[in-house]
Each structure stands twice: as C-alpha cells, then as structure tokens.
Phi, psi and omega in degrees: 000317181283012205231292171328319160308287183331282125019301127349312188250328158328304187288336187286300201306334184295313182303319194264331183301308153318342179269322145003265197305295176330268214321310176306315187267329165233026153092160186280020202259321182274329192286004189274354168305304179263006164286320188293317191279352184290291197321292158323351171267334193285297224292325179299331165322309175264038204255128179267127171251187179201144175308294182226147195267347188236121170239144173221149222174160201240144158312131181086340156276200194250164150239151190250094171296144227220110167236122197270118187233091282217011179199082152328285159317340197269131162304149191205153161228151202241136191206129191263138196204114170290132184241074188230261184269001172229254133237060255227126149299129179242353178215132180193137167074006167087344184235160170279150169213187194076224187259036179249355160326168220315058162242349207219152153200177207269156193242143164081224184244306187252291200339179178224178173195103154263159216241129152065049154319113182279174139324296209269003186277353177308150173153170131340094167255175110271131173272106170258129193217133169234118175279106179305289192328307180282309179107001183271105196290149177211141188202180197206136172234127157274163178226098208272092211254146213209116181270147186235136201257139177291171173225161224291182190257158190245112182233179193248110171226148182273142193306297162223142184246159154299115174319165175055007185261135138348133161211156167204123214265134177240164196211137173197136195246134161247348199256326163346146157198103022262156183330114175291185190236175225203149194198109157307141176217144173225097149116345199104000187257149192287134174264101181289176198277316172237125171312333176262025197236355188211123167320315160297339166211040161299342159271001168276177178204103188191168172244147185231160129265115190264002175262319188281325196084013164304115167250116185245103176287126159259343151194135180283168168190174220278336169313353199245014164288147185154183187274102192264147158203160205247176145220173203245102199248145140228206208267002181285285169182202200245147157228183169205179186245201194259118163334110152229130186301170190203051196289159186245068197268148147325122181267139102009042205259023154279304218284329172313307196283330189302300196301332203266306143356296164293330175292276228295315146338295149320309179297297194325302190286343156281348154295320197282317162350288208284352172294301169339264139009285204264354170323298201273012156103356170338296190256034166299155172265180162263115177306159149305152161269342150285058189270129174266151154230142187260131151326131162284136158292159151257193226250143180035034164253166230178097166244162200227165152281126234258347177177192199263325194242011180278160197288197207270144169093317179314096188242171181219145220259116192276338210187139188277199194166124185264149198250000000 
C-alpha cells in the first residue's frame, strides 16, 4: 500500500516537472496535457454513480432512486432535480419539495425512496453532487418509467348477424401504461390470430388486432355463434369484461316474399271493398226530406198567403207597386 502511494506521487511530481519544462520550451499553448490528466484523476475521485438508470415499477408501489457518491469523505452538497416538461426540484436544501412532498425521503446519504408512486412520477430524474472543497460538480440521471394495470375494458359484441354478413367486435383501455394488448375468448377459449391454426375455427373467417382490439368477421356463419369476451393485458397485470353472446341467424327470403304477397293481397280487397261501397251509396250523404229555399222579395213588395191551405207559392199582393 505504501509502495502504491508512493508510486503516485511520483507520478504527479513527474507530471508538474513536465508542465515545467512545456512551459519553458514551447509556450503555454502545449502544457495542456498532464493538466487533463491531473483533472480526470480528481474527477474519478468524485465521480457519482447509480445502481440502476432504468428504473421500472407499478403503481402504488414504492421505489428507491439510488445515487452512489464514491467520495464520500469530501464534504458535497446534494440536489435531486425531475426532468419532464420542465425542470422541478425534488430534493433541495436538505428537504423534499414539489409533489413529492410527504411521499418521498432521502434514503441514506444521497439516494431518494418514493413511497406510493403515481403515473405522474414517470420522468428523468438527476442527482446532482457539488464537492465543496474542490467546486466539482458531478452528477447521474435514473429514468423512472411507472407502470399502470388496465382497468376493464368496454367492450362491443353485437347481439344478432345475419348469416353471411359482416361483424365487428371492439374491445378498448385507456388508463393501462404501457398501452395494453388485447385477447379474445369465445366460449372461455382463447381466440387465435389465425383462424387457420385451431381446428375449431378452422372454418371462420375473421381478423384481430391485438393493438386496437378489434375482432372483425367479414363473414359470418353459424360456427361463430357464442359467448365473446375480450381482455386487456400489459406487464402491470390484466382486466377483462363481461361475456356477451352473439348469434347468427338465416335470412328466410321465401318466407320474405310470402309476407310482401300477403300485404299486397291485402290492400287489394280493401280496395275493392271499399269501390263497392261507394257504388251502393254507403258513403253518399242523405237530403232532407223538407227543403225549403225561400224566394227573393223584391224591393217594396209584401207577398202574403192567400189562407192556410193554399198551395205553396200562391201568393197575392198585399199592397200594389209601379213597375
């Protein structure tokens, strides 16, 4: 060990004798060499490290951001800084701040440990260490990635097709992180990607997407009836939704024309009924049997009833009148 020192020191002195000499002989222009190595020998001294740089986690647990400080003895001052759309302190000043407030506390001499981690704690963080003595900054960033479990899913499957018709079953997560991937069951059995890989639905005929969720029948037939449900998986865990059926029925198109037949049959005989009808005067109105219309008088004429029993119009002149 004392032989290692030494050794050591050789080399600086060797180092500043050499800056010596450059100076004298070629100018401060040259000398910059055994400054760089001095400086990389200090900086290896201080050098701040991390366990790990990639951190990954589930929501609601806890984590430990992990700043390693490899010079210890040296007095430092220590500063944690979230690096997402801005720039936010998270450690300063000997205390936690932001949002990270009675979530979080410092583990250790540097580290950080949050307790019950959100979605929004994803980001960049850096761990910044200033060597007082020296003035030399050093520093390290984890990159913290917060995993999210889906929560079910909505999903669409239509009640009844038509044989031979289009369907198309949706399955959709929003809250999941990362975007989950989607899986199909019919019946409780796993729905493969190709249809033509499982004897059971070696006679469908449809397509999936496991990013979108989409199970799409381009045509149906009575094998795809059952009970569908999809689920929603990423590396947080899983949810899945509730089985709903999806029958396939025959379109009739005798049984179509007979009924469109039978209407048409129908209107006729209620036309002629009603043709009938009005030949034989059903809907004609009926006269009074008393109509009267009364006569115009003329201007200073008076006509009167000649008795009680003369006939009807017979009148006589009450009073004359020039013409």
């Amino acid at each position: 060990m004392a032989g290692g020192v030494s050794l050591l020191r050789l080399l600086v002195l060797y180092f500043v004798l050499a800056e010596s000499v450059l100076r004298r002989n070629v100018g401060q222009e040259r000398w910059h060499l055994p400054l760089t190595c001095c400086s990389g020998y200090q900086a290896w001294a201080q050098r701040v490290t991390t366990e790990n740089s990639n951190l990954v986690v589930n929501e609601f647990d806890s984590i430990v951001l992990s700043c390693i400080i490899h010079s210890s003895q040296l007095k430092h001052r220590i500063e944690w800084k979230k690096l997402n759309a801005g720039t936010d302190f998270v450690y300063f000043n000997k205390h936690i701040t932001g949002d990270l407030i009675n979530r979080a506390e410092l583990q250790g001499d540097s580290s950080i440990k949050i307790f019950n981690v959100t979605r929004k704690d994803t980001a960049v963080y850096r761990c910044e260490v200033v060597f007082v003595e020296t003035g030399h900054l050093d520093e390290v960033s984890v990159n913290l990635t917060v995993q999210v479990k889906p929560v079910t899913p909505k999903c669409s499957v239509p009640k009844s097709v038509p044989v031979g018709k289009a369907a198309i079953l949706t399955c959709h997560e929003h809250e999941g992180y990362p975007p989950p991937t989607y899986i199909w069951y019919k019946n409780g059995v796993v729905v493969p990607p190709d249809p033509k890989s499982d004897p059971k639905f070696f006679n469908s005929s449809y397509k999936i997407n496991d990013n979108t969720g989409t199970l799409h029948f381009s045509v149906t037939s009575k094998l795809d009836i059952g009970e569908y449900h999809c689920m929603a998986i990423n590396r947080a865990g899983q949810a899945k939704c509730e089985p709903q059926r999806m029958e396939v029925y025959d379109i009739n198109i005798a049984a179509i024309i007979g009924g469109i037949l039978i209407v048409v049959l129908v209107l006729l005989i209620i036309s002629i009924v009603i043709r009938l009808a009005y030949k034989r005067g059903y809907f004609t109105k009926k006269q009074p049997a008393n109509r009267y219309q009364a006569s115009c008088k003329a201007d200073s004429v008076d006509y009167v009833r000649s008795g009680p029993l003369d006939a009807e119009g017979d009148f006589r002149h009450k009073s004359s009148f020039i013409i």
